[in-house]
KOLKOLVO-864678 format. One line per 4 residues: number of its first residue (from 1); their letters; for each residue x, y, z of C-alpha. Coordinates in steps of 0.2 Angstrom, whole numbers. Layout:
! residues N
NUM	A	X/Y/Z  ... $
//
This chain:
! residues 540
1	XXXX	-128/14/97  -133/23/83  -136/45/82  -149/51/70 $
5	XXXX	-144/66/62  -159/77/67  -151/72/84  -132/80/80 $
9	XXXX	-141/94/73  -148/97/90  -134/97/97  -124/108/87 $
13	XXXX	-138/120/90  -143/117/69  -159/121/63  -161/115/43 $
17	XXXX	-174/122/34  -180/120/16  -171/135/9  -153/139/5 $
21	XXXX	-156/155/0  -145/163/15  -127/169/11  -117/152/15 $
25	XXXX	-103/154/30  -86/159/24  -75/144/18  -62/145/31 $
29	XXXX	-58/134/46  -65/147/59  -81/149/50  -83/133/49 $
33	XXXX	-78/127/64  -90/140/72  -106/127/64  -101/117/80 $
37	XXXX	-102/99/73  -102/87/87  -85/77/85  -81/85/67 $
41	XXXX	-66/98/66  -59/107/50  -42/108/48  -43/117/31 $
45	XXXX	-53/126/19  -52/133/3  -63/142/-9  -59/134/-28 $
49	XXXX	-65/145/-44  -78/140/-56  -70/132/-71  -75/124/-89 $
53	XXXX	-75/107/-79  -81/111/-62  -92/125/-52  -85/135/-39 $
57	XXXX	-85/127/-23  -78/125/-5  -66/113/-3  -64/105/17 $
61	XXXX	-53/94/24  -54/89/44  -55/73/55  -72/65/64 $
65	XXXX	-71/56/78  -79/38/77  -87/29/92  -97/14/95 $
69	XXXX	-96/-3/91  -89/-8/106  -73/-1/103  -64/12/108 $
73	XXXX	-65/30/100  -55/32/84  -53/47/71  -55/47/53 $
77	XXXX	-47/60/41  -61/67/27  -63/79/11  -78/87/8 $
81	XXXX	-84/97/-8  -96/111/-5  -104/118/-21  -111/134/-20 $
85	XXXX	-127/131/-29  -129/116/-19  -145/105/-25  -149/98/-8 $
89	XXXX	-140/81/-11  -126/71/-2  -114/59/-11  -102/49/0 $
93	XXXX	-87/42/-11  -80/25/-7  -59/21/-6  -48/6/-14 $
97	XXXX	-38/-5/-6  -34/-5/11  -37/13/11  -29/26/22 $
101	XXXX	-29/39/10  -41/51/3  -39/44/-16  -58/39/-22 $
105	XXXX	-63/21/-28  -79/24/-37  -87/25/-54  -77/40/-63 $
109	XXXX	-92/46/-74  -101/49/-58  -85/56/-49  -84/68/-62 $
113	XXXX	-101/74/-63  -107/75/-47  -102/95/-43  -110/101/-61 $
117	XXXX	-126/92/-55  -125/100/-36  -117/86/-24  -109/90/-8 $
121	XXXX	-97/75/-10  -86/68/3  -75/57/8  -65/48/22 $
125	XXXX	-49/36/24  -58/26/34  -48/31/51  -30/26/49 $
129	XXXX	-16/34/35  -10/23/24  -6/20/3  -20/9/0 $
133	XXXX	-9/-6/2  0/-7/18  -7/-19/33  4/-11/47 $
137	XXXX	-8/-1/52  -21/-15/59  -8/-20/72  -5/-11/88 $
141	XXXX	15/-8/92  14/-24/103  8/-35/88  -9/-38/93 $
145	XXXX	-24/-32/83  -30/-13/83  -48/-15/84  -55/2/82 $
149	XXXX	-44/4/70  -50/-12/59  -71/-9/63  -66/9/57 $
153	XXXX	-61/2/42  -74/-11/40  -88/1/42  -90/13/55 $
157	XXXX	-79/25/48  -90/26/35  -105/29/45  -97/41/57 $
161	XXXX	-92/51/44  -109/49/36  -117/56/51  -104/72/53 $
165	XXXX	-105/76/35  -122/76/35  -125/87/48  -111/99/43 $
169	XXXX	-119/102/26  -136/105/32  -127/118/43  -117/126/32 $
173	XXXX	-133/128/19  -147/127/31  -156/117/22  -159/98/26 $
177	XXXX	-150/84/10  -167/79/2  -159/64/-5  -141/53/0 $
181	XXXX	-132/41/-9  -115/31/-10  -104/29/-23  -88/16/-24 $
185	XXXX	-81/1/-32  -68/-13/-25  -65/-8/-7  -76/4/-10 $
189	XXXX	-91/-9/-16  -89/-14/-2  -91/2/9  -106/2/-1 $
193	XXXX	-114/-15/4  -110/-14/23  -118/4/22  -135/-5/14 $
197	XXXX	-134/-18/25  -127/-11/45  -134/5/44  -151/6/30 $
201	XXXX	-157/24/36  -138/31/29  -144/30/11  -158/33/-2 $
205	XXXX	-145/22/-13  -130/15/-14  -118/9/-31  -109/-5/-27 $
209	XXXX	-96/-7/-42  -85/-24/-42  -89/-25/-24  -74/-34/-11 $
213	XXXX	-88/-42/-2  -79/-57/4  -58/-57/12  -58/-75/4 $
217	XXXX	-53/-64/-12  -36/-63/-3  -38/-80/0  -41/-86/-16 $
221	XXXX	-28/-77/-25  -16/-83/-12  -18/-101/-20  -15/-94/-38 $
225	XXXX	-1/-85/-33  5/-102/-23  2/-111/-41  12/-98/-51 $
229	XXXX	26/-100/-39  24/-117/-39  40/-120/-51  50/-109/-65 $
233	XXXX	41/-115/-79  25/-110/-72  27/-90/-77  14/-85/-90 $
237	XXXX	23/-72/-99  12/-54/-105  12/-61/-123  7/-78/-120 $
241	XXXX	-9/-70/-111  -13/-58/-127  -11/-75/-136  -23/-84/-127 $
245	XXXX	-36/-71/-126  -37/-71/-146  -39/-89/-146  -52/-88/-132 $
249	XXXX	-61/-72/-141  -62/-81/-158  -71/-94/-153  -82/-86/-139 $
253	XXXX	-84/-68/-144  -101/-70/-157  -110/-80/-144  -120/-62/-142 $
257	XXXX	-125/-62/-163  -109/-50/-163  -90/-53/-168  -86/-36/-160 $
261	XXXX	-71/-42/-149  -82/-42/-132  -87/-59/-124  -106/-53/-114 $
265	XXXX	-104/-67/-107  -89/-78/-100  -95/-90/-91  -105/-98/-107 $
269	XXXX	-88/-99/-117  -85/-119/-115  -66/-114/-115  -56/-123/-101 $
273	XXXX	-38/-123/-95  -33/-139/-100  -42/-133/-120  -25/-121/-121 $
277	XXXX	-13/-132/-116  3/-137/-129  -2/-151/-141  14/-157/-148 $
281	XXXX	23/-146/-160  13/-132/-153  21/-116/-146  11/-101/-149 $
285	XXXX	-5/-97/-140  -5/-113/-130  2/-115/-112  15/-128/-104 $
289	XXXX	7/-142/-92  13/-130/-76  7/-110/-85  -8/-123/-87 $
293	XXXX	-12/-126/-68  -11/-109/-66  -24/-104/-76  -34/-120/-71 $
297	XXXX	-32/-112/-53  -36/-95/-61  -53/-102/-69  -59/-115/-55 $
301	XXXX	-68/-111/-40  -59/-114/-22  -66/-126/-11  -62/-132/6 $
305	XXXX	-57/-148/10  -73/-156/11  -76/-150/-8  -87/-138/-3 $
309	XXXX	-86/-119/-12  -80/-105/-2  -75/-93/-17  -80/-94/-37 $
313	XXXX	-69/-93/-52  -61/-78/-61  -67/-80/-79  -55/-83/-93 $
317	XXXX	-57/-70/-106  -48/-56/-107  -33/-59/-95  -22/-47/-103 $
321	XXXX	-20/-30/-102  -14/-13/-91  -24/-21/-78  -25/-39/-83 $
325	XXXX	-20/-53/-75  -1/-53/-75  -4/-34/-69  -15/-41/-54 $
329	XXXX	-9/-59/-50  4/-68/-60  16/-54/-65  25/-46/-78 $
333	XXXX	42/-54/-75  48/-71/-68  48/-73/-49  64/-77/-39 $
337	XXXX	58/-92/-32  72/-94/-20  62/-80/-10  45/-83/-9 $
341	XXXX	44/-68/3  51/-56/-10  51/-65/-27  50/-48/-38 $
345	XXXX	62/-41/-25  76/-37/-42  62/-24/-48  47/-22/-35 $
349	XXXX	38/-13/-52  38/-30/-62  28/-38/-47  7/-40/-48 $
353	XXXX	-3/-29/-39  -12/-43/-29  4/-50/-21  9/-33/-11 $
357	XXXX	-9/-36/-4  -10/-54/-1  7/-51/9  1/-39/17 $
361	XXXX	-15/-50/22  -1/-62/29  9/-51/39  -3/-36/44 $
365	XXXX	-20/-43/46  -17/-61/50  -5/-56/60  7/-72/54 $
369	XXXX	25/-63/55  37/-53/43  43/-68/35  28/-77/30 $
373	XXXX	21/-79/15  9/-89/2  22/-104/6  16/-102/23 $
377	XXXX	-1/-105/20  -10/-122/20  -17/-121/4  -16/-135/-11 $
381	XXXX	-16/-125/-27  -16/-141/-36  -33/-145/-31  -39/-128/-26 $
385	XXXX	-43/-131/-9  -39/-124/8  -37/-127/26  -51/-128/38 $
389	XXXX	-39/-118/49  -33/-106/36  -55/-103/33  -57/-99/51 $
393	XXXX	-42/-88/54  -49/-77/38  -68/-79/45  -61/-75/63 $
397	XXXX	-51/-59/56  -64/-52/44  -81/-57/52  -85/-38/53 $
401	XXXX	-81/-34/37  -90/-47/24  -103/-41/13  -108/-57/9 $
405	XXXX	-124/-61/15  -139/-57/6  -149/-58/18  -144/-43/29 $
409	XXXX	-152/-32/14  -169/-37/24  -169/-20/32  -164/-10/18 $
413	XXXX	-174/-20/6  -192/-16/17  -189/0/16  -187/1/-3 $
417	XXXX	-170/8/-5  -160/5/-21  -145/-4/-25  -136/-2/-39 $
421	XXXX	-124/-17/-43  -110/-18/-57  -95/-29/-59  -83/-31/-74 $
425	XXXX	-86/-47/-82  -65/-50/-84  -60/-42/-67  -42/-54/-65 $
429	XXXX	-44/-43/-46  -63/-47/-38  -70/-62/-48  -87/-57/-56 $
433	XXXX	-93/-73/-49  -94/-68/-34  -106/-52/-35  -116/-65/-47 $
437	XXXX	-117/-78/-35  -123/-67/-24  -135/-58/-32  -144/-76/-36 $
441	XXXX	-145/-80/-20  -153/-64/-14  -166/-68/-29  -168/-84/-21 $
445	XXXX	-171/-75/-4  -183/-63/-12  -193/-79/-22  -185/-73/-39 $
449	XXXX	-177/-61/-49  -193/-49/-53  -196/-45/-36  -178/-43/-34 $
453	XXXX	-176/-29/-47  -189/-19/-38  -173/-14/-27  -157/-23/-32 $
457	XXXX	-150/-23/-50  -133/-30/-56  -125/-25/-71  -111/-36/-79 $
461	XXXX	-99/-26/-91  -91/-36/-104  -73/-36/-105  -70/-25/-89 $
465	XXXX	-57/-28/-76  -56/-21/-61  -69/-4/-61  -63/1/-76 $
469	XXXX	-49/-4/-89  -49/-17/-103  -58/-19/-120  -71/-13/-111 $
473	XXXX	-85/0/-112  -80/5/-95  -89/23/-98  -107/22/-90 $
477	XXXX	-116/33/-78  -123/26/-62  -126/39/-52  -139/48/-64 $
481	XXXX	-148/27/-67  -147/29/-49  -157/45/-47  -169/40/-58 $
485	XXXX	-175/27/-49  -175/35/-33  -180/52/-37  -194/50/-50 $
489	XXXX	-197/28/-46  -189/25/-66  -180/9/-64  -164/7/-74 $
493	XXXX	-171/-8/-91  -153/-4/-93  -136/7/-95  -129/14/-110 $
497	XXXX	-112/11/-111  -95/16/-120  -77/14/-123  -64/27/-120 $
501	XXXX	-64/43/-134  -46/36/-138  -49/17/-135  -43/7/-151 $
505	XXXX	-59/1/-154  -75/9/-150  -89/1/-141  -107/6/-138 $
509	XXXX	-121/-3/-131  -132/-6/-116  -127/-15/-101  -142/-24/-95 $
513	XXXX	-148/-29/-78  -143/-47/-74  -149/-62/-81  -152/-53/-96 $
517	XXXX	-139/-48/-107  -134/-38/-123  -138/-45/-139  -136/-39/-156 $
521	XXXX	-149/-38/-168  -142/-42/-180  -144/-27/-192  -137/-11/-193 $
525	XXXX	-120/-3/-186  -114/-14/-173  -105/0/-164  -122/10/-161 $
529	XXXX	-131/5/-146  -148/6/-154  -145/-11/-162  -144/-20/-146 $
533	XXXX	-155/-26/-136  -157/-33/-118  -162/-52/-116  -164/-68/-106 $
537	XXXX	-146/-77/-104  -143/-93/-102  -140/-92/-84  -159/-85/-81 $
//
């Protein structure tokens, strides 16, 4: 059952008016406890000085109780920023990983705006503790699932909280949030979609960055982990990567009308696998026939075994990096292949990101025992496919929690809510595929990609891997694009776009709303962004 805000107001005995020109309550815990929020208590409060980078502010942290959902009741930790010249909007902050913490998993030039511009921001763990990677939490002492916990954490946490935090604020300021929006990227991307598409009236807009939308991410990397273990000749060393990507960037990179080091678009570069693999004589920038299936695993879509595709391809530029793909998938050492349950067990640091999480996948939400692993898994990584009955255990386990289907936007969609979708064209962690895949067929569903604009636009960033990192401009701001378009009904024609201030090589330039896609002109400096231009790929 859902509660409307104006209906926890009531109840808490809140009246929000259009003004905030009242002194606000003290930031302590008994002042604010006194608001009387159904379900919500603060545990502690603090009052944070102005400084060159942020505005004074009330800083809150306390637990909401979550119900529905045919569960039983569960609680969820959150943070709350409270600025004291509050501009009547609400901004909800998604989480990474598996969650449990606090830590937020959204666009950092939006992060780190949003109090200058007047956000109450907040945030929650999604009702269990945790360090973003750890699974033990989705299992009940006797080994059986702990539902509440899991819905929690696939979206009503995030609505709960949505609800308490709303009412709290227009307490606390007596004044009602004129506009509300969510903010995250990876898990939190996906916070973002089941938001737009299980509870429409949360948000005005939500910003989905390289969006989680579908657990057969855990499944697909499973298989190229599977591959990379498949013998000892099959490690891809950090160096062999870098080699690769320059071979890959010199031929792909001026597809835009630009030799700038970024590839716009990967999937038009007709490099494949088997291109890089060892010619005789050759030993540099080239891989061995097993490093090859790897990154034919790495580069094709995963199919079940009737052929059909359940997950697309990771693209095959930019593999290396700080969050590349021997960070994420392959590794930054060999594996001990004589342990397939600890194979980086020698130094746990050298081991990629991905495999904590896929294990953790086995053991904690599949539920499969301690001494499973990818070897336990009926998968073929030789052909990219899996089991009918690996497919249904993942679809059984995560049924709540895909984001997958455009066609539960309907309600969001009628009522002319925005979404803001962005995805790095190189993520080795979510496979831009995906968020493109889906975004055509949602502009299938909405009988093109001009009507589908009217609400939903997706924004590629060349040489970005997972929500930030890379060769990438990975600077942008979303959150004002998004405002924008809600606020003053100026659709985003595109997103200007930068590198780091200390990046090696400086990017600028738009990022353009899918199928179109930055071009040079041709003329002028090719690091200034007034020299590009959005147009027609070839995938539109």
């Amino acid at each position: 059952m859902r509660i409307g805000i104006a209906v926890i107001l009531a109840a808490a005995g809140i009246v929000a008016t259009n003004s905030s020109a009242q002194a606000l309550p003290a930031c302590s815990v008994e002042a604010l406890n006194a608001l009387h929020v159904p379900d919500l208590t603060v545990t502690d409060a603090k009052t944070i000085p102005s400084t060159d980078k942020t505005p004074s502010h009330c800083d809150v942290q306390g637990t909401i109780v979550t119900k529905g959902a045919n569960v039983a009741d569960g609680l969820a930790r959150f943070a709350m920023q409270l600025p004291d010249a509050w501009q009547q909007r609400f901004l909800f902050l998604g989480v990474g990983g598996n969650a449990g913490n606090l830590n937020p998993s959204a666009n950092a030039t939006d992060r780190a705006s949003a109090l200058s511009k007047g956000y109450m921001t907040i945030i929650t763990d999604t009702g269990h503790l945790g360090d973003g990677v750890t699974a033990k939490w989705t299992l009940r002492p006797d080994g059986t699932p702990d539902m509440p916990k899991r819905i929690d954490f696939f979206h009503r946490a995030a609505h709960s909280v949505t609800l308490a935090g709303k009412a709290f604020a227009q307490g606390y300021y007596a004044a009602k949030i004129e506009h509300a929006y969510f903010d995250g990227c990876s898990t939190g991307g996906r916070m973002a979609m089941m938001e737009a598409e299980r509870y429409p009236e949360d948000f005005d807009g939500v910003i989905a960055g390289d969006p989680m939308m579908s657990f057969h991410t855990y499944t697909a990397r499973a298989v190229v982990q599977r591959a990379a273990l498949s013998s000892p000749a099959a490690f891809i060393p950090p160096s062999t990567l870098a080699a690769i990507d320059k071979r890959v960037t010199a031929q792909c990179d001026a597809i835009d009308g630009a030799k700038d080091g970024l590839v716009q678009n990967p999937s038009a570069c007709p490099i494949h696998a088997q291109d890089v693999l060892c010619k005789p004589g050759e030993t540099e920038a080239c891989l061995n026939p097993d490093q090859m299936r790897v990154l034919k695993s790495y580069t094709s879509p995963f199919r079940d075994r009737n052929g059909h595709v359940i997950f697309g391809p990771w693209a095959i530029t930019d593999l290396q990096g700080s969050q590349g793909v021997d960070y994420t998938v392959t590794g930054m050492a060999p594996p001990d292949l004589s342990d397939l349950t600890s194979p980086w067990k020698a130094d746990p640091k050298q081991a990629p990101h991905a495999w904590d999480l896929v294990q953790e996948m086995i053991t904690g939400w599949l539920a499969l025992g301690p001494n499973a692993n990818v070897g336990s898994l009926d998968i073929d990584p030789f052909t990219n496919t899996v089991s009918d009955k690996m497919l249904a255990l993942m679809d059984k386990t995560y049924a709540e929690g895909n984001a997958r289907d455009p066609s539960k936007l309907k309600n969001f969609l009628a009522q002319g809510r925005k979404m803001i979708l962005y995805h790095g064209a190189s993520d080795p962690s979510i496979p831009a595929s995906q968020s493109i895949a889906f975004y055509r067929d949602l502009a299938e569903q909405q009988a093109g990609f001009e009507k589908t604009q009217q609400n939903v636009r997706l924004f590629l960033i060349p040489g970005m891997h997972h929500c930030s990192g890379g060769a990438a401009p990975d600077q942008f701001d979303t959150l004002s694009a998004m405002e924008a378009w809600v606020e003053h009904g100026q659709a985003p024609a595109s997103i200007q776009a930068s590198t780091k201030p200390d990046a090696k090589v400086q990017h600028h330039l738009p990022l353009c709303p899918y199928p179109q896609q930055a071009h040079y002109n041709g003329t002028g400096e090719i690091n200034d962004s007034a020299n590009w231009r959005c147009q027609a790929s070839s995938e539109g």
